[in-house]
N, CA, C and O atoms as CSV, one atom per row, in Angstrom:
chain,resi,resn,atom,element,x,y,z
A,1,UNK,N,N,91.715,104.932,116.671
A,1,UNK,CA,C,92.478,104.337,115.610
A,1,UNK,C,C,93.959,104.370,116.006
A,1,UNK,O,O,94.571,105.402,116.282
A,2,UNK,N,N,94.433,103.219,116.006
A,2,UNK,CA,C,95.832,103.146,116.243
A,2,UNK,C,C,96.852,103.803,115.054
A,2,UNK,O,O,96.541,103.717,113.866
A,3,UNK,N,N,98.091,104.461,115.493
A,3,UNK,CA,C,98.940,105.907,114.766
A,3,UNK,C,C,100.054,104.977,114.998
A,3,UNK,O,O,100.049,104.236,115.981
A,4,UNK,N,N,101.058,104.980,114.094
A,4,UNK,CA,C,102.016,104.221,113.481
A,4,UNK,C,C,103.448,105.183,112.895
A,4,UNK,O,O,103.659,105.236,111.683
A,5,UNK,N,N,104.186,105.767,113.692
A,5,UNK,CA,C,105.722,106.033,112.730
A,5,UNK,C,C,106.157,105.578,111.619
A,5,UNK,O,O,107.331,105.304,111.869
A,6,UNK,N,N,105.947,105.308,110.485
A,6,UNK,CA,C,106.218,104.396,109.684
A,6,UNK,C,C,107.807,103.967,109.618
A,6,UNK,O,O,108.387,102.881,109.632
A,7,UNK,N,N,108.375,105.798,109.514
A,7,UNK,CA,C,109.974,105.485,109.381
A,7,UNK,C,C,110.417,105.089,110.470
A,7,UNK,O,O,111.643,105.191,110.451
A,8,UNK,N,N,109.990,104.624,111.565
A,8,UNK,CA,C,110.481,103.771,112.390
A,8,UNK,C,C,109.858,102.055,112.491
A,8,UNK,O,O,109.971,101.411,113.534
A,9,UNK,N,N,109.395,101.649,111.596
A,9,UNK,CA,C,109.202,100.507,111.185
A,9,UNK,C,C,109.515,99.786,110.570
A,9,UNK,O,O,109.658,98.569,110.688
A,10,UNK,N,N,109.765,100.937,109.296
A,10,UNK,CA,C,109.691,100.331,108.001
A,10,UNK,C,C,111.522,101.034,107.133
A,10,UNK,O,O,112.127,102.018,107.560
A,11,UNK,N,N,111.889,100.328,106.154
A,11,UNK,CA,C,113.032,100.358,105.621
A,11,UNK,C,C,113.212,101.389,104.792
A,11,UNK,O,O,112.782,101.026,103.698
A,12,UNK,N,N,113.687,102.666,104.717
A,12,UNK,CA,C,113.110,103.900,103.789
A,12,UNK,C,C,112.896,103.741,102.712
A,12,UNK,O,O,112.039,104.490,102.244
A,13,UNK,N,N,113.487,102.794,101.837
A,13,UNK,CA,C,112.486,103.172,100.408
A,13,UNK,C,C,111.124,102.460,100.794
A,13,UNK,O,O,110.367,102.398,99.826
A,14,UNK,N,N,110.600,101.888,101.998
A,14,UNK,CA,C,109.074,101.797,101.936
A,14,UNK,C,C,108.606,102.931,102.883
A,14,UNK,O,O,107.378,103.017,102.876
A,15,UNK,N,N,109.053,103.586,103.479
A,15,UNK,CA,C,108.685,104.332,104.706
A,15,UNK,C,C,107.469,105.279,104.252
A,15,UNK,O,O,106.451,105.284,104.944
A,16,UNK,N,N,107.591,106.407,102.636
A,16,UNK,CA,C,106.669,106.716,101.771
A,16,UNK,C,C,105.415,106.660,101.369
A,16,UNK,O,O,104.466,107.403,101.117
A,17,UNK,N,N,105.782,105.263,101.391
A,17,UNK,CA,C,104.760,104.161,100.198
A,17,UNK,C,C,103.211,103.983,101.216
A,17,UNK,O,O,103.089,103.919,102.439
A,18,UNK,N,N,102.101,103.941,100.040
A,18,UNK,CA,C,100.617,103.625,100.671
A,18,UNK,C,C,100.676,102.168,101.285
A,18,UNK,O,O,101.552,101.339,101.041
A,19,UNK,N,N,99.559,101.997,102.147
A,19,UNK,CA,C,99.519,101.162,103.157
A,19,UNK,C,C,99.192,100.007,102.600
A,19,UNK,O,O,99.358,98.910,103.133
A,20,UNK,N,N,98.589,100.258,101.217
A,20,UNK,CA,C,98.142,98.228,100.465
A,20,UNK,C,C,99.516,97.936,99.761
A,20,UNK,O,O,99.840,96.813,99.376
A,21,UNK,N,N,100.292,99.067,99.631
A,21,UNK,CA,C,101.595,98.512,98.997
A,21,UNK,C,C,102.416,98.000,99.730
A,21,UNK,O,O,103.090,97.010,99.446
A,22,UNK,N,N,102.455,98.771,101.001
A,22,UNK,CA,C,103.551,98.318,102.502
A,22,UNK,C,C,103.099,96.439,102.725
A,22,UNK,O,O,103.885,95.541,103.028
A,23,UNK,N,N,101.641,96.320,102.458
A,23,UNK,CA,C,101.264,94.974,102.953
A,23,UNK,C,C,101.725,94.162,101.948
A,23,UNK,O,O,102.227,93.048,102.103
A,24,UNK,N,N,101.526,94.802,100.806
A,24,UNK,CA,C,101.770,93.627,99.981
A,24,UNK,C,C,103.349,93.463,99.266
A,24,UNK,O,O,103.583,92.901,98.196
A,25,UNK,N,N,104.487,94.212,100.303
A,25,UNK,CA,C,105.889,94.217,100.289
A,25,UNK,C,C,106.524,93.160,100.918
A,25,UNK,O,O,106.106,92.787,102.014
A,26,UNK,N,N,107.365,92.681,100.449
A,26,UNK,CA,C,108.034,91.357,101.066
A,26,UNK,C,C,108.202,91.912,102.630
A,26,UNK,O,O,107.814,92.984,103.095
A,27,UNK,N,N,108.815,90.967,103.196
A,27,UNK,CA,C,108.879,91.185,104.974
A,27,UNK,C,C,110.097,91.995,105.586
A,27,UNK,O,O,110.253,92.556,106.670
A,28,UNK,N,N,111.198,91.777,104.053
A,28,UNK,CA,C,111.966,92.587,104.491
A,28,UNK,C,C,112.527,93.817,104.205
A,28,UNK,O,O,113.678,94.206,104.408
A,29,UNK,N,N,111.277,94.569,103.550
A,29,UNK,CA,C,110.820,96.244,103.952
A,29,UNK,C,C,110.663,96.741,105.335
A,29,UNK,O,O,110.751,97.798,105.960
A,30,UNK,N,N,110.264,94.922,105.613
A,30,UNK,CA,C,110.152,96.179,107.844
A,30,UNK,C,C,111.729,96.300,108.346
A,30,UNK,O,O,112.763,95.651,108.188
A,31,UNK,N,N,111.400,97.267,108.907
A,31,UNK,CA,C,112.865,97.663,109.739
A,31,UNK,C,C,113.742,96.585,110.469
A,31,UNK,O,O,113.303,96.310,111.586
A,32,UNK,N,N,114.748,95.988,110.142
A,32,UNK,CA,C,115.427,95.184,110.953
A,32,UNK,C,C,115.265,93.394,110.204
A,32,UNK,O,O,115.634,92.360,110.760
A,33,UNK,N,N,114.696,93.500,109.011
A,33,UNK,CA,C,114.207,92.120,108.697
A,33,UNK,C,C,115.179,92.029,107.262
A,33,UNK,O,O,114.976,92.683,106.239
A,34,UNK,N,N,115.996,91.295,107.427
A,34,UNK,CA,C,117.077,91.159,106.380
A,34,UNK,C,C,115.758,89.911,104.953
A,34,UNK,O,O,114.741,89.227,105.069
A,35,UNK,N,N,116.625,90.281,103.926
A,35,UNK,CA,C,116.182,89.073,102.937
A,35,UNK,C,C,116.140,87.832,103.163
A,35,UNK,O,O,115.182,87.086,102.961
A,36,UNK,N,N,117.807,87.399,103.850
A,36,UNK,CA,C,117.506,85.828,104.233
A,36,UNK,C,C,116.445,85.753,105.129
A,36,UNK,O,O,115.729,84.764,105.293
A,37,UNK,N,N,116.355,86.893,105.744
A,37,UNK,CA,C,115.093,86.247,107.079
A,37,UNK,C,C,113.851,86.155,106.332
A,37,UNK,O,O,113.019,85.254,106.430
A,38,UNK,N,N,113.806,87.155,105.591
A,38,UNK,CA,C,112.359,86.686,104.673
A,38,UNK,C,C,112.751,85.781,104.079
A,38,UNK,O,O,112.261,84.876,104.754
A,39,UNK,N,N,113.509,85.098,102.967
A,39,UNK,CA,C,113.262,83.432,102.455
A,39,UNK,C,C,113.107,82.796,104.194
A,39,UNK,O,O,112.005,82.323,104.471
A,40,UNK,N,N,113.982,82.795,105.093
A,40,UNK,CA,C,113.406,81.582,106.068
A,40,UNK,C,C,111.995,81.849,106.440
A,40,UNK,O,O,111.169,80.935,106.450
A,41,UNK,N,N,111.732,82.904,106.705
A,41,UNK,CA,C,110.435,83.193,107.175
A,41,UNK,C,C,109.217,82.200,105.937
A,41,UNK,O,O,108.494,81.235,106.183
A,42,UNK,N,N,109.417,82.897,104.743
A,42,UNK,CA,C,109.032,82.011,103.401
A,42,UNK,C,C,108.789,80.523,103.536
A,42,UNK,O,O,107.748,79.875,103.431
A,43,UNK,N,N,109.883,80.201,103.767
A,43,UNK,CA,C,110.459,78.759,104.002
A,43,UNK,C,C,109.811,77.977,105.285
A,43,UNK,O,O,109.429,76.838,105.019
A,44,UNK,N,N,109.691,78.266,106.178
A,44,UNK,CA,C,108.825,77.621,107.392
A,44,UNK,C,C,107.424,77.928,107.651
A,44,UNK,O,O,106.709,77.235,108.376
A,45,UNK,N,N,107.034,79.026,107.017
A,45,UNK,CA,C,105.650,79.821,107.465
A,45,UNK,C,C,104.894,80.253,105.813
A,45,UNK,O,O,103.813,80.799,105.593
A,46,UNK,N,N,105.447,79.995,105.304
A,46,UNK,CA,C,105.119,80.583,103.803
A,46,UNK,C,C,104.543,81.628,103.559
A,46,UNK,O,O,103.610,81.957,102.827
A,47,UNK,N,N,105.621,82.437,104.700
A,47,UNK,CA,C,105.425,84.361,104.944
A,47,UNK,C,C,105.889,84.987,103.495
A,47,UNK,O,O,107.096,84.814,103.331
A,48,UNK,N,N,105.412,85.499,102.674
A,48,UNK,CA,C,106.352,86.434,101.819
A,48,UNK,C,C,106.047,87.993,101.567
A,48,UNK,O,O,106.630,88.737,100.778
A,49,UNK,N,N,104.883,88.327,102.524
A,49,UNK,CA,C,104.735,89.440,102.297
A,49,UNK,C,C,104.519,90.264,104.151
A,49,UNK,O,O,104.904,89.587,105.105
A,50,UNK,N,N,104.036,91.373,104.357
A,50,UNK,CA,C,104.017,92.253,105.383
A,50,UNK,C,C,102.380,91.514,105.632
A,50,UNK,O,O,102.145,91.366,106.831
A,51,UNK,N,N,101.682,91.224,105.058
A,51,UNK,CA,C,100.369,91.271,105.281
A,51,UNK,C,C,100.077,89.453,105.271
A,51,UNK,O,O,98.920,89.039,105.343
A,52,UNK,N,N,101.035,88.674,105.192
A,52,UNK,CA,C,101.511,87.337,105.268
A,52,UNK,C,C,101.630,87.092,106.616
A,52,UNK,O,O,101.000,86.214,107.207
A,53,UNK,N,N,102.728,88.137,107.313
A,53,UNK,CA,C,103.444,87.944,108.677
A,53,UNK,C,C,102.439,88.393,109.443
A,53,UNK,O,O,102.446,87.718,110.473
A,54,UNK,N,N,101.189,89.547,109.475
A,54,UNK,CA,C,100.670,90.135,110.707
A,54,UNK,C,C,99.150,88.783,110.306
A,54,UNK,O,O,98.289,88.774,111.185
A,55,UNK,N,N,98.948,87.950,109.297
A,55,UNK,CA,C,97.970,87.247,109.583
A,55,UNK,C,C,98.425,85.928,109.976
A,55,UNK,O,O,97.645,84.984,110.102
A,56,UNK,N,N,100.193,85.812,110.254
A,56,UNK,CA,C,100.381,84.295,110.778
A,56,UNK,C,C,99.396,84.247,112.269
A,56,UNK,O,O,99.190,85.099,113.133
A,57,UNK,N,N,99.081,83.307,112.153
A,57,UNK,CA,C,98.401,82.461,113.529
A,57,UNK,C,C,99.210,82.341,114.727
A,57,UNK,O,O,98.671,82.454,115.829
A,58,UNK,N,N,100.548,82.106,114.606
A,58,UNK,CA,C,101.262,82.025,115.709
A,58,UNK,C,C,101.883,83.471,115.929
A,58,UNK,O,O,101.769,83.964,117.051
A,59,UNK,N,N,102.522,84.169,114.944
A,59,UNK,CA,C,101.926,85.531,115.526
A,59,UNK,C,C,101.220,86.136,116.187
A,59,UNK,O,O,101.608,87.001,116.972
A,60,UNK,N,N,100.034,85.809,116.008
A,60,UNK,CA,C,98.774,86.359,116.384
A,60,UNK,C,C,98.707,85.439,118.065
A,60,UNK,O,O,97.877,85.844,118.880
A,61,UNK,N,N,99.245,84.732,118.289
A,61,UNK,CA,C,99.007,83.698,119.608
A,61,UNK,C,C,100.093,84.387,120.271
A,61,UNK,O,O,99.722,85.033,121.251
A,62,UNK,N,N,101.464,84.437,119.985
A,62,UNK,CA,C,101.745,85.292,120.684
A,62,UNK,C,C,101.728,86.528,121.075
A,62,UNK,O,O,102.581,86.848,121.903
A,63,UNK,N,N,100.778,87.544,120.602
A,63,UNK,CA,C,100.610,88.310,120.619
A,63,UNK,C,C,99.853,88.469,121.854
A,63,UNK,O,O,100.149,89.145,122.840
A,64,UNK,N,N,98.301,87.365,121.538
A,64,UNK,CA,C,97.444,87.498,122.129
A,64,UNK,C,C,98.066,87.303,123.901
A,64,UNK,O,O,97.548,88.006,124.769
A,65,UNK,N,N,99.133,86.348,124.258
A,65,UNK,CA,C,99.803,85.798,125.139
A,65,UNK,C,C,99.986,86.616,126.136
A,65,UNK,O,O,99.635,86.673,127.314
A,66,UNK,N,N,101.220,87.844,124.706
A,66,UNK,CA,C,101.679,88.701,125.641
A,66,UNK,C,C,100.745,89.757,125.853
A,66,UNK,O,O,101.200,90.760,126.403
A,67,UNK,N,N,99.380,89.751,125.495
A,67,UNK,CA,C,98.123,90.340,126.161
A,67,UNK,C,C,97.833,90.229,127.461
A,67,UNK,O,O,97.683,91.246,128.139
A,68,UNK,N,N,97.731,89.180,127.910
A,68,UNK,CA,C,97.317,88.331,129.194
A,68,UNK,C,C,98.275,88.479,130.400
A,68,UNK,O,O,98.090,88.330,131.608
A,69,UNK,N,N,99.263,88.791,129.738
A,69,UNK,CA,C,101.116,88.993,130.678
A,69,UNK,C,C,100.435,89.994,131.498
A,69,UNK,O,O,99.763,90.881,130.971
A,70,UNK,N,N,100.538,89.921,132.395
A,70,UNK,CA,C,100.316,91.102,134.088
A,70,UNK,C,C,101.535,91.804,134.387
A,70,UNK,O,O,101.475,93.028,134.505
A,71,UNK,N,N,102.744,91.146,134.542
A,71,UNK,CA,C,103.860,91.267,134.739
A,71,UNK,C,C,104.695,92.059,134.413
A,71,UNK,O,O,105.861,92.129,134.800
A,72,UNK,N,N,103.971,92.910,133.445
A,72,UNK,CA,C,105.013,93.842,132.853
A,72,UNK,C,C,105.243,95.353,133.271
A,72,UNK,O,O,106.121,96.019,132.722
Protein backbone atom coordinates (compact mmCIF):
# COMPACT_ATOMS: atom_id res chain seq x y z
CA UNK A 1 0.00 0.00 0.00
CA UNK A 2 1.34 3.20 -1.02
CA UNK A 3 2.26 5.84 2.39
CA UNK A 4 1.68 9.47 1.73
CA UNK A 5 3.09 12.68 4.04
CA UNK A 6 0.07 14.44 3.94
CA UNK A 7 1.61 17.73 5.41
CA UNK A 8 3.72 17.72 2.62
CA UNK A 9 1.01 17.69 0.09
CA UNK A 10 -1.59 19.13 1.36
CA UNK A 11 -2.37 22.91 2.74
CA UNK A 12 -2.58 22.67 6.71
CA UNK A 13 -5.96 23.27 7.46
CA UNK A 14 -6.43 20.00 5.24
CA UNK A 15 -3.28 18.21 6.28
CA UNK A 16 -5.64 16.63 9.49
CA UNK A 17 -8.63 15.96 7.70
CA UNK A 18 -9.97 12.12 6.61
CA UNK A 19 -9.17 10.96 3.22
CA UNK A 20 -13.06 11.20 1.63
CA UNK A 21 -12.93 14.76 2.85
CA UNK A 22 -9.29 15.57 1.35
CA UNK A 23 -11.00 14.14 -2.07
CA UNK A 24 -13.84 15.81 -1.94
CA UNK A 25 -11.83 19.38 -1.15
CA UNK A 26 -11.44 21.83 -3.84
CA UNK A 27 -7.86 21.49 -5.61
CA UNK A 28 -6.61 24.15 -3.84
CA UNK A 29 -6.13 22.36 -0.44
CA UNK A 30 -3.09 20.61 -2.25
CA UNK A 31 0.08 22.19 -1.48
CA UNK A 32 1.14 24.80 -3.98
CA UNK A 33 -2.37 25.08 -5.87
CA UNK A 34 -3.64 28.65 -5.45
CA UNK A 35 -7.67 29.35 -5.91
CA UNK A 36 -7.29 30.98 -9.26
CA UNK A 37 -5.60 27.80 -10.34
CA UNK A 38 -8.50 25.89 -9.17
CA UNK A 39 -11.26 28.17 -11.04
CA UNK A 40 -8.82 27.68 -14.25
CA UNK A 41 -8.38 24.21 -13.57
CA UNK A 42 -12.55 24.32 -13.13
CA UNK A 43 -12.72 26.25 -16.17
CA UNK A 44 -10.86 24.01 -18.81
CA UNK A 45 -11.16 20.52 -17.18
CA UNK A 46 -14.19 20.93 -14.96
CA UNK A 47 -11.70 19.96 -12.04
CA UNK A 48 -13.25 21.24 -8.74
CA UNK A 49 -12.32 18.88 -6.41
CA UNK A 50 -8.92 16.62 -5.29
CA UNK A 51 -10.72 13.52 -6.48
CA UNK A 52 -11.77 15.53 -9.89
CA UNK A 53 -7.93 16.16 -10.64
CA UNK A 54 -6.41 12.46 -9.82
CA UNK A 55 -9.44 11.00 -12.18
CA UNK A 56 -8.63 13.59 -15.11
CA UNK A 57 -7.70 11.39 -18.14
CA UNK A 58 -4.95 13.49 -19.20
CA UNK A 59 -3.56 13.31 -15.91
CA UNK A 60 -3.69 9.94 -15.84
CA UNK A 61 -1.84 9.85 -19.60
CA UNK A 62 0.68 11.67 -18.38
CA UNK A 63 1.32 9.91 -15.75
CA UNK A 64 1.13 6.74 -17.44
CA UNK A 65 3.94 8.44 -20.04
CA UNK A 66 6.14 9.32 -17.47
CA UNK A 67 5.87 5.48 -16.57
CA UNK A 68 7.41 4.32 -19.76
CA UNK A 69 10.33 7.23 -19.45
CA UNK A 70 13.72 4.97 -19.11
CA UNK A 71 15.65 8.01 -18.90
CA UNK A 72 15.43 9.01 -15.67
Amino acid sequence: MAEIDLSKVLDKAWADKALPEIMAAPVSALKGVSDRQGDLLQEAFGVRTVADLASLKYARWAQALAGLDTAK
